[in-house]
Backbone bond lengths (Angstrom), bond angles and torsions (degrees), N, CA, C in turn:
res aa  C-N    CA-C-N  psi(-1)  N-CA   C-N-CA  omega(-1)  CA-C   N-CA-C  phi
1 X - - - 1.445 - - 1.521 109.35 -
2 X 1.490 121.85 131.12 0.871 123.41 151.84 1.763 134.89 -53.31
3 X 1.519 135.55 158.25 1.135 109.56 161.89 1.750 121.47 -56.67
4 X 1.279 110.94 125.19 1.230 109.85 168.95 1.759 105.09 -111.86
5 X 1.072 155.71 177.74 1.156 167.11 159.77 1.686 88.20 -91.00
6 X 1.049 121.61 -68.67 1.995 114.43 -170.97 1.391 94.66 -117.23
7 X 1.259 102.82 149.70 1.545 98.84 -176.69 1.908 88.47 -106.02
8 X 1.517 98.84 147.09 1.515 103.82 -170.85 1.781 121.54 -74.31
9 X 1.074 109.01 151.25 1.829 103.54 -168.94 1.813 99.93 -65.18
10 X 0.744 137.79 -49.99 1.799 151.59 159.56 1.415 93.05 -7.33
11 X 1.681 105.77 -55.83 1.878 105.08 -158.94 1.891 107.67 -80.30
12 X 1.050 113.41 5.07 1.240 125.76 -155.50 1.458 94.88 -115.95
13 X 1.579 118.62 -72.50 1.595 116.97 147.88 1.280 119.92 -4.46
14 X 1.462 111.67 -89.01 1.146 129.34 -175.18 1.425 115.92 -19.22
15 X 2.012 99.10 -75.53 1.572 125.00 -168.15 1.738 100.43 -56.04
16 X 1.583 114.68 -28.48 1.671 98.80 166.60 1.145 121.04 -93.60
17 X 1.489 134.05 -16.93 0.935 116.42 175.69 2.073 121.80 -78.32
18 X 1.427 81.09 -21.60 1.912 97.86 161.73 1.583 118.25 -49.17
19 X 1.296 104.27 -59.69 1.642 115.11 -164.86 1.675 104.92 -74.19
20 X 1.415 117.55 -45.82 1.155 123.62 176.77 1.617 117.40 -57.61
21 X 1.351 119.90 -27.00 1.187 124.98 -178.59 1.554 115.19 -71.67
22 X 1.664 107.00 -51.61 1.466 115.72 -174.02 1.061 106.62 -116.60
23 X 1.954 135.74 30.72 1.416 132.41 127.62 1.270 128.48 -141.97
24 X 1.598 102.25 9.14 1.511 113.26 159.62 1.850 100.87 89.09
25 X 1.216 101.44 172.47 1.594 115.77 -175.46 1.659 113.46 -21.74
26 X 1.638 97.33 -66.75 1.206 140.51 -169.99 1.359 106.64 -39.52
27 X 1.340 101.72 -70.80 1.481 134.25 162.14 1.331 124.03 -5.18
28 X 1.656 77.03 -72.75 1.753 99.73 -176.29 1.545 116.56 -60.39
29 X 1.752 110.94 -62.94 1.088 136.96 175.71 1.717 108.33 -35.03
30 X 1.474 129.45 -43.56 1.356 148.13 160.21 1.382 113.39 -67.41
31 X 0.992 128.26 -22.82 1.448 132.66 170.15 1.615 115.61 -80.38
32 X 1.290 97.18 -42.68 2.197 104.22 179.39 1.772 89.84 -75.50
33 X 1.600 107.91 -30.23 1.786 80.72 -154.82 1.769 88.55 -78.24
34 X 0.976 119.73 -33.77 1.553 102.53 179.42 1.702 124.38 -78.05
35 X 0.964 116.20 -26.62 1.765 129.99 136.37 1.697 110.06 -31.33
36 X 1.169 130.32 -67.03 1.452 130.21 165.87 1.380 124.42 -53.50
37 X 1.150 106.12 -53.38 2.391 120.00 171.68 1.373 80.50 -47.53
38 X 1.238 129.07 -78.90 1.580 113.58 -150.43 1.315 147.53 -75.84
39 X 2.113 88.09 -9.67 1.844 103.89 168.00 1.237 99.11 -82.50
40 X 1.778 120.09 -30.21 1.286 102.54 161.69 1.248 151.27 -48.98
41 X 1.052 106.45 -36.44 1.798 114.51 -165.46 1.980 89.19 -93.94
42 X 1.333 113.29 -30.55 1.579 105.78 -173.64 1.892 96.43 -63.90
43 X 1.389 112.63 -41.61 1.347 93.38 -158.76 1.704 108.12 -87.83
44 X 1.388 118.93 -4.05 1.468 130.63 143.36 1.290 101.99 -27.99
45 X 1.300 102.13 -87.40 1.530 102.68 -169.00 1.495 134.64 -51.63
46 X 1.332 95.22 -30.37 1.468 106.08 170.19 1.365 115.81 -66.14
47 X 1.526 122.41 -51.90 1.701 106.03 165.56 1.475 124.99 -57.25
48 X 1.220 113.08 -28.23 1.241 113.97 -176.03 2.186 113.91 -69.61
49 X 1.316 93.20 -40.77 1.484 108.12 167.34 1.809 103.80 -86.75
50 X 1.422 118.60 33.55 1.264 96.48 -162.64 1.183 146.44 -45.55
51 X 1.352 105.77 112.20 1.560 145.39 173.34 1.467 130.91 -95.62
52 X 1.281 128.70 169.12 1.722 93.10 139.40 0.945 121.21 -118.71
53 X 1.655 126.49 160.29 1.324 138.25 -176.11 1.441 108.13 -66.09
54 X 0.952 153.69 -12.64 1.479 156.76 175.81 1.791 94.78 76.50
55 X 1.162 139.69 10.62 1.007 154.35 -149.82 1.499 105.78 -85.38
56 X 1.501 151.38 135.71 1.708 125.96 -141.46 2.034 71.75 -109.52
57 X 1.129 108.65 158.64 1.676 109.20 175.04 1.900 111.52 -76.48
58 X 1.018 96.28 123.29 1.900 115.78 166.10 1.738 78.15 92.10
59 X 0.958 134.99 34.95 1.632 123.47 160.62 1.739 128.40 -54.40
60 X 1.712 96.63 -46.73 1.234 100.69 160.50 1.761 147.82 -73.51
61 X 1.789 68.87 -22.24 1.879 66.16 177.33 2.163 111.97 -105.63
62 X 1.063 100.76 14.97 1.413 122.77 152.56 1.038 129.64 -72.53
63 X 1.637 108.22 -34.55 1.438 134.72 179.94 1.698 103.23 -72.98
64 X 0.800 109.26 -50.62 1.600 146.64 -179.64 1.566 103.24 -54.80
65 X 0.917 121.22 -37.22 1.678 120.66 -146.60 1.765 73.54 -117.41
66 X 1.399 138.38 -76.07 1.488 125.40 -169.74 1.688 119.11 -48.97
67 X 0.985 88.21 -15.68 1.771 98.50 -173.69 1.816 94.79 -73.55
68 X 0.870 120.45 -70.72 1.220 152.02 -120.92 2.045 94.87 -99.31
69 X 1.319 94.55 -32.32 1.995 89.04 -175.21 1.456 83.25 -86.95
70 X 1.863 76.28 -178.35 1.811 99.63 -157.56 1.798 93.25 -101.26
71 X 1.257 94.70 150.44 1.727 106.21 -157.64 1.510 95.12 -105.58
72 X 1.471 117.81 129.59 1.344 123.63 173.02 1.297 110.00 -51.89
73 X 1.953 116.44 153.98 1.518 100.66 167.61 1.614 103.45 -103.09
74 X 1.225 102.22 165.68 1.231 120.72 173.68 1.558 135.96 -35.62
75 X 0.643 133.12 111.72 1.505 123.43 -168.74 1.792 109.16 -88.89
76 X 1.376 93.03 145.03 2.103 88.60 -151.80 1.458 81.47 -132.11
77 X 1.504 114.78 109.03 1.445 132.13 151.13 1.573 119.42 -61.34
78 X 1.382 132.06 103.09 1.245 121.88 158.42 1.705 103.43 -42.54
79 X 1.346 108.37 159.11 1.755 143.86 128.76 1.820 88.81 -11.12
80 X 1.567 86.47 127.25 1.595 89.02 149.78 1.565 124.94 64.64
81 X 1.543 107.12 1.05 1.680 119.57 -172.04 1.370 91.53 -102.69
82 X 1.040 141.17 173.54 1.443 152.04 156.52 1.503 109.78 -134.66
């Protein structure tokens, strides 16, 4: 990631609709929570060494909130419908 100031809802989309595809719910859900432990503990350290985390503000709980809502299903065109 580049610096972004907000990181965009698209990139958030994306990263669940990624994980969910090639490890399922589970997957995903295990993927943000360890995605979160580790911006956590990095930006720990960073106040503690205070720095900054390069971290975009409300990143995590954005992270948090896409993970976590309920995902539309798919919409399935028969053959021959337009």
């Amino acid at each position: 990631m580049k610096r972004w100031a907000r990181v965009p809802d698209y990139w958030y989309d994306s990263r669940r609709r990624y994980f969910e595809k090639h490890h399922g719910r589970t997957g995903a859900l295990t993927a943000t929570a360890a995605h979160v432990a580790g911006t956590s503990l990095w930006q720990l350290r960073c106040l503690l060494q205070r720095r900054d985390s390069g971290t975009p503000k409300g990143h995590l709980g954005l992270m948090m909130r896409h993970a976590l809502r309920r995902q539309p299903k798919p919409v399935h065109v028969e053959k021959g419908q337009s």
